[in-house]
Phi, psi and omega in degrees: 000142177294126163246032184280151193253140179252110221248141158224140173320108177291141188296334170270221204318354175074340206288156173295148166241133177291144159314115193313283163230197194276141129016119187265215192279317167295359196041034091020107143211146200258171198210136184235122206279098190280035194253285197241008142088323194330161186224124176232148154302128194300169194283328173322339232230354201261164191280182134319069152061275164336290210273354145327279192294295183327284170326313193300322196296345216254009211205145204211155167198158198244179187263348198257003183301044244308317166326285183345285204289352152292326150313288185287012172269031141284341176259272213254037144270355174266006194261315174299354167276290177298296176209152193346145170292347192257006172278166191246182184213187164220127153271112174260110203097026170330316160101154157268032152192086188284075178335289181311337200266294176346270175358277122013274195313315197300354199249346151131000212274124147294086181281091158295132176239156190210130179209139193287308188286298206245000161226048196290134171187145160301098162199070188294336179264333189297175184199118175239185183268342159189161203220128159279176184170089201234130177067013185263349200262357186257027149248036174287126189247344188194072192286311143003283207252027161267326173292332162305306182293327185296320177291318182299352192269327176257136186291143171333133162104310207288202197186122170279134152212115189257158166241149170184140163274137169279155185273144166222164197305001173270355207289125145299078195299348184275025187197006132341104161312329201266001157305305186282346173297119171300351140288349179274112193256340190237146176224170179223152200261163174281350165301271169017295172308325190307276181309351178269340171293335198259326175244010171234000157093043169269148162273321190241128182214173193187144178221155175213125157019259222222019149215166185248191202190125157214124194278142192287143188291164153087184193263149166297145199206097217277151209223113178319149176280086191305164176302158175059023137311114172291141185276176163272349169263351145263033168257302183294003175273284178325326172290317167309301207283323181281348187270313193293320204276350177267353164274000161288320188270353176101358181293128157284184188210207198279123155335159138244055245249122183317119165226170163237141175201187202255136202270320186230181177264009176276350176100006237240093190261146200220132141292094210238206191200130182296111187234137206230129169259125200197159133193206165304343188229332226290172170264097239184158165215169167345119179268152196302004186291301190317268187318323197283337177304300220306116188258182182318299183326277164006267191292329181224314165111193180222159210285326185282341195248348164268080183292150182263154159199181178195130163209171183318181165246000000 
């Protein structure tokens, strides 16, 4: 009989990777990388562009959505913990009603939006003092080179900080909500950040329940705003102008889905709502398929098992 493993290139690190387990019930299968701990989808299995940007289309959550902002408040009590209001910023994966970027803004921050589908603009020369990323990084199709842009993206000194749920040793991954949504193709372990800080040119890497942080080498240098720079009153004029033209057209925005999870490393628990940001960048979330499966555990875990940690690269 053949006992042959059948191995594929992991998408971070290239190392072969083994199948994770058989095939699930969806004919799902997945592969777990012992390099960079990453676990992905065979690639074959993944949507289409099309069927992406589509999926995305089908969800929709607002700024006055009070889950939504319970959900995203652990990124941005770490971005108000880490940094300074006068650094400036990029929302990477904006969405086309780029909720999270409100949110931000409302905390007083200059906030740059950037999205491939619905805020395309070059900016392969920029450099900002720190770049977000929420719910975006478990749809990375070419995670290897996306975390190479990210780094380029942030200034010396400066800080990368994402939300995604991480697997952790309770997650029941065949039966995982956050598996089945069909934009999510990569998931990632809190080792996973270790190595990318250590092989993508971070100095730093740190995890607090669902979001991480890796900070840039060298020292920060505070940097004047150049001219033709957008401000935070044109920035919230660009979020206003980009919400309207897609409630003119008629475009919904991120799903939402019940989850619970640890807001802080203070023990401090929030019953929130799940928004998943997806294309390779783009936003989308967890479909009611998703959320009514998604048990307690599941979705937020329990404060003694979400641990903080942090070390060098």
């Amino acid at each position: 009989s053949d006992t042959s493993v059948e191995l594929l290139p992991c998408p971070l690190c290239h190392a072969p990777a083994p199948q994770y387990a058989p095939p699930y019930k969806d004919k799902k299968h997945y592969f777990q990388c012992a390099r960079c701990t990453l676990r992905f989808l065979r690639p074959d299995q993944r949507l289409t562009p099309e069927e992406e940007i589509a999926r995305y289309k089908l969800h929709q959550t607002t700024v006055e959505d009070a889950g939504y902002k319970k959900f995203v408040t652990p990124l941005l009590e770490c971005i108000q913990r880490e940094v300074p209001l006068t650094h400036r910023g990029l929302d990477y994966g904006a969405g086309h009603q780029p909720v999270l970027a409100e949110h931000v803004r409302a905390l007083g921050y200059n906030l740059t939006l950037y999205d491939p589908f619905f805020h395309p603009r070059d900016i392969e020369h920029e450099a900002y003092d720190f770049v977000v990323s929420c719910e975006v990084i478990e749809h990375f199709y070419d995670p290897a080179t996306e975390f190479e842009k990210l780094r380029k993206l942030v200034r010396p000194g400066g800080l990368l900080i994402v939300q995604t749920h991480i697997i952790e040793p309770r997650t029941e991954f065949t039966n995982w909500y956050y598996r089945r949504e069909p934009t999510h193709v990569v998931f990632y372990h809190p080792e996973t950040f270790q190595w990318i800080a250590q092989n993508k040119g971070f100095a730093s890497a740190g995890v607090q329940g669902r979001v991480a942080w890796l900070r840039a080498p060298g020292e920060f240098i505070p940097q004047v705003t150049a001219p033709g720079v957008s401000t935070s009153a044109d920035s919230a004029n660009e979020i206003a102008s980009s919400v309207s033209a897609e409630q003119m057209a008629g475009a919904k925005a991120t799903d939402s889905s019940t989850s619970e999870l640890v807001a802080d490393a203070a023990g401090k628990s929030a019953v929130g709502i799940s928004s998943d940001m997806a294309g390779n960048v783009s936003p989308a979330a967890c479909d009611s398929e998703c959320a009514a499966s998604a048990t307690p555990a599941e979705a937020g875990g329990s404060p003694s098992k979400k641990g903080r940690w942090e070390a060098p690269a």
